[in-house]
N, C-alpha and C positions, 0 to 999 in steps of 0.2 A: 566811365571808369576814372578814377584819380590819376595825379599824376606820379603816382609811386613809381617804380620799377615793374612790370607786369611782362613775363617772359613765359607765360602760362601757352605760347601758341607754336612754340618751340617744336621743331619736327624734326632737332637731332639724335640720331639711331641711340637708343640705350643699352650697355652691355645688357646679354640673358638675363632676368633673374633682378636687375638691378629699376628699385619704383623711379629714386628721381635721378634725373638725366643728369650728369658733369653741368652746365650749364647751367641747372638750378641750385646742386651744393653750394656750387660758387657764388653766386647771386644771393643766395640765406646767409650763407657765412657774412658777405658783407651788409647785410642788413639785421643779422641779429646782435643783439638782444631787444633794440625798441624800434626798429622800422616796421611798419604792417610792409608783406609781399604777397604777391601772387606767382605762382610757380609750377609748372607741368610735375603730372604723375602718372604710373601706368599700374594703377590697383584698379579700374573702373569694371575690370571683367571679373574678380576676385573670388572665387567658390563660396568662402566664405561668409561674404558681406553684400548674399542675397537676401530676399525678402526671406525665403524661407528657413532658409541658415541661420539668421537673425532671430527669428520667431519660435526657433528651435531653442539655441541660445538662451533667449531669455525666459523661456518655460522653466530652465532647468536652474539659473543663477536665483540666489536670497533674494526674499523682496524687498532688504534694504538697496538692491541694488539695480531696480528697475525705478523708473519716472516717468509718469504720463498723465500730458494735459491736455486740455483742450485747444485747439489752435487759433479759436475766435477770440482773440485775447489782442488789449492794447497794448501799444509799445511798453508803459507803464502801469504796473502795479502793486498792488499793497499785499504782499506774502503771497502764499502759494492757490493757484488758481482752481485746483482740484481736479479730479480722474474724467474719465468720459463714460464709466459705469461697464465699459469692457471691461473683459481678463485682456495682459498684455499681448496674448498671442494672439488674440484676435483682432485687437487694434493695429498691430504690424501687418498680420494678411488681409486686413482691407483698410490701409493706411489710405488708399484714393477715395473711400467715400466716407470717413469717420470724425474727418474736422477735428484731426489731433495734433500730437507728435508725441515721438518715446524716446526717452534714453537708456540705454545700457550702458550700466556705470561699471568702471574695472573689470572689461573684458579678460584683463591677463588673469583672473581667475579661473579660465578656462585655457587648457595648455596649449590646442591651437592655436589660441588667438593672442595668450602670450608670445607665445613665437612669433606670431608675425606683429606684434609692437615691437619685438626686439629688432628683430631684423628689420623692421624703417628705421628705428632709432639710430641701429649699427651706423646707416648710411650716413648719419649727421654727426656723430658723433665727435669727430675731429673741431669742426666748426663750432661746435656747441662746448666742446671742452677748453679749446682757446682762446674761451673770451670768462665765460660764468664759469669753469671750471666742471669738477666731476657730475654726471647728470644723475640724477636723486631721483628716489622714486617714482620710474616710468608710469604711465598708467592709460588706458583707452576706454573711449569711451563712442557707442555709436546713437548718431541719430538719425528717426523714422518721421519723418514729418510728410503731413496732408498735401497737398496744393494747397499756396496762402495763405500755412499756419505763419506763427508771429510765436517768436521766442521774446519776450520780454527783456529788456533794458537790466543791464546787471555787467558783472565784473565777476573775474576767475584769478586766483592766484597761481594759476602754471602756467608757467611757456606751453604754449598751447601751435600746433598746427593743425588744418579742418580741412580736409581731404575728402574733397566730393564725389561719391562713388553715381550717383544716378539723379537726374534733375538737375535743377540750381536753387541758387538763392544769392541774397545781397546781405551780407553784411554791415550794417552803418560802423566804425569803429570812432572810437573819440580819443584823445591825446592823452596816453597814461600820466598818471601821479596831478593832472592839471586840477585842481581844487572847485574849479567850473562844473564840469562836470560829475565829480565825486569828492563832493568836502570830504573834509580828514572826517572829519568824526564819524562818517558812515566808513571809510576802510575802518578805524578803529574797534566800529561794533562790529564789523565783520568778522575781521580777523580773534575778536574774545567771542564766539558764537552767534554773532548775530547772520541776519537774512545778506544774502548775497545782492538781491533785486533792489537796485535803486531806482531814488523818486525821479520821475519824467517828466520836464518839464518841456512845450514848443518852442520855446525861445532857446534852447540847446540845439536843435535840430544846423545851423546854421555851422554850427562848429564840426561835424562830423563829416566825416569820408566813407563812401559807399565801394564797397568792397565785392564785384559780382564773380561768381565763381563759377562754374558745371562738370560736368562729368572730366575728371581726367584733370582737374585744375584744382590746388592748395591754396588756402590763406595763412599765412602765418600771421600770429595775435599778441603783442608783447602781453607780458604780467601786467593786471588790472590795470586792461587800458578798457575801459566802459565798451560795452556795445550792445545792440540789439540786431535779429535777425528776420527778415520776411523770405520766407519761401515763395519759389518760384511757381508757375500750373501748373506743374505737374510732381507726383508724388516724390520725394527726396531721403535719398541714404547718404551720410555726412559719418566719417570716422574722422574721429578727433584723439590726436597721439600727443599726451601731454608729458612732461616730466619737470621738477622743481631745481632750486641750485642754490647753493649758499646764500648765496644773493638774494633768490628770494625769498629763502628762511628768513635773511636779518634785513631787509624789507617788513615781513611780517608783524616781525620780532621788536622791529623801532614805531610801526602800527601801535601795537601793543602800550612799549614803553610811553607812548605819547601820551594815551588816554591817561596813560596814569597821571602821566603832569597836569594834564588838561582838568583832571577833579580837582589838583590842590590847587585849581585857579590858576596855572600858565597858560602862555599861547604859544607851545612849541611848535618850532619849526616841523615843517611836513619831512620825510625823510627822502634823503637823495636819490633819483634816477642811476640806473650805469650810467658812467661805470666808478659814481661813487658810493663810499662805504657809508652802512648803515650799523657795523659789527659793535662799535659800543652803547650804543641804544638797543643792541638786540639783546646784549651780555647784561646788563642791564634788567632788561625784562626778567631774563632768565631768573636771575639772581631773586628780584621781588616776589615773584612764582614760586620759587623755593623756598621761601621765605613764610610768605602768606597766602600764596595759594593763586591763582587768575582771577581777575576785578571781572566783576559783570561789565557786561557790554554797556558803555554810553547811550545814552538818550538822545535823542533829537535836542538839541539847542531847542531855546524859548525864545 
């Protein structure tokens, strides 16, 4: 384990009703917006966020809104790795022998499971409103991974927390906005449509902190800060409660505006970490978007 803050072992009583304990608000609140934490929860028993709840679930949501790969896959690679030739319901009900993993994308589509993104969110909310201000578009999302599946090397634009409902897994995370491991130009194409998955290189490895979680224990993730994931031996459910903030609207926003410099041959600056502003590079963008519409995504440098 690193040496972050980790109070994940925490055995004080939590009111009825209430996921994370006084002693873990407190501990988020001081490490949010860019500290990774680890933090006790009490969702592990949760009706909902069984195998077979889950499998239910995603039978019934759009198929833009399931995702399933294979789990034999390198830290790194190049676009999307492809299905396991299952229907999703089947790969959830024998997730321990099918060498996958699945997501369920925007469970709050579904109204129980909206409710209870609300009500974790509720919990944080003071803390989270304090620093990044009103929180934007809540959203859940759950994951079904094999034994020793491997989530691929990539980067998320929400404040993300990943609340391990069954199993483990390790996390590696790397240091958001550091140009090391995600030059600008890949947030750039990201942020104008391009692929989320960046390139992996071993000589990165050295720079990252491993993050192990299990049943009853939270990671909190700042905004694209890189990371990859190795599941634990045994099968694993992972609900991940995310939501966005101004901030990291005009984060995105000054992504954006850069690319555009970066074609007429500058070298803009990357844009600020919290908790500084990125709002006139985002206003900015805005403005050129309205104008002429969003630039295709950048290329890989030659």
């Amino acid at each position: 384990m690193n040496a972050v803050t980790n109070i994940a072992n925490d055995t004080t009583a939590t009111p009825e009703g209430q996921v994370f304990p006084e002693e873990a608000r407190t501990a988020f609140a001081g490490a949010y917006p860019e500290r990774p934490l680890v933090i006790p929860h009490r969702l592990r028993d949760h009706p909902l966020l069984g195998l077979d709840a889950l499998a239910e679930l995603a039978g019934r949501l759009p198929e833009s809104s399931i995702e399933y790969n294979r789990g034999d896959l390198p830290i790194g690679i190049d676009g999307k790795p492809g299905a396991t030739g299952l229907s999703i319901t089947d790969t959830i009900h024998r997730i321990a022998e099918t060498n996958s993993w699945a997501a369920v994308k925007n469970i709050e589509q579904d109204e129980r499971y909206r409710a209870l993104l609300h009500e974790l969110l509720e919990e944080l909310r003071p803390a989270i409103e304090a620093k990044t201000g009103a929180m934007l578009h809540p959203q859940g999302f759950v994951f079904i991974s094999s034994p020793d599946a491997v989530t691929p090397y990539h980067f998320d634009p929400e404040h993300n927390i990943l609340l391990q409902i069954a199993g483990s897994k390790v996390m590696t995370q790397f240091p958001a906005g550091d140009g090391r491991y995600a030059p600008d130009w890949m947030h750039e194409s990201y942020h104008l449509g391009g692929p989320r998955e960046l390139t992996w290189s071993d000589e990165l490895a050295t720079g990252g902190s491993e993050y192990a979680i299990g049943p009853g224990e939270a990671l909190f993730v700042p905004v694209m800060a890189p990371h990859f994931v190795k599941n634990g031996p045994a099968s694993s459910i992972s609900l991940s409660i995310t939501w966005r903030s101004d901030w990291s609207y005009d984060e995105a926003g000054a992504r954006c505006f850069n690319a555009i410099l970066r074609k007429a041959g500058m070298e803009p600056a990357p844009p600020k970490r919290w908790p500084g502003s990125n709002r006139m590079k985002c206003v900015g963008f805005r403005a050129y978007r309205k104008l002429f519409g969003p630039p295709a995504p950048p290329l890989a440098p030659k």
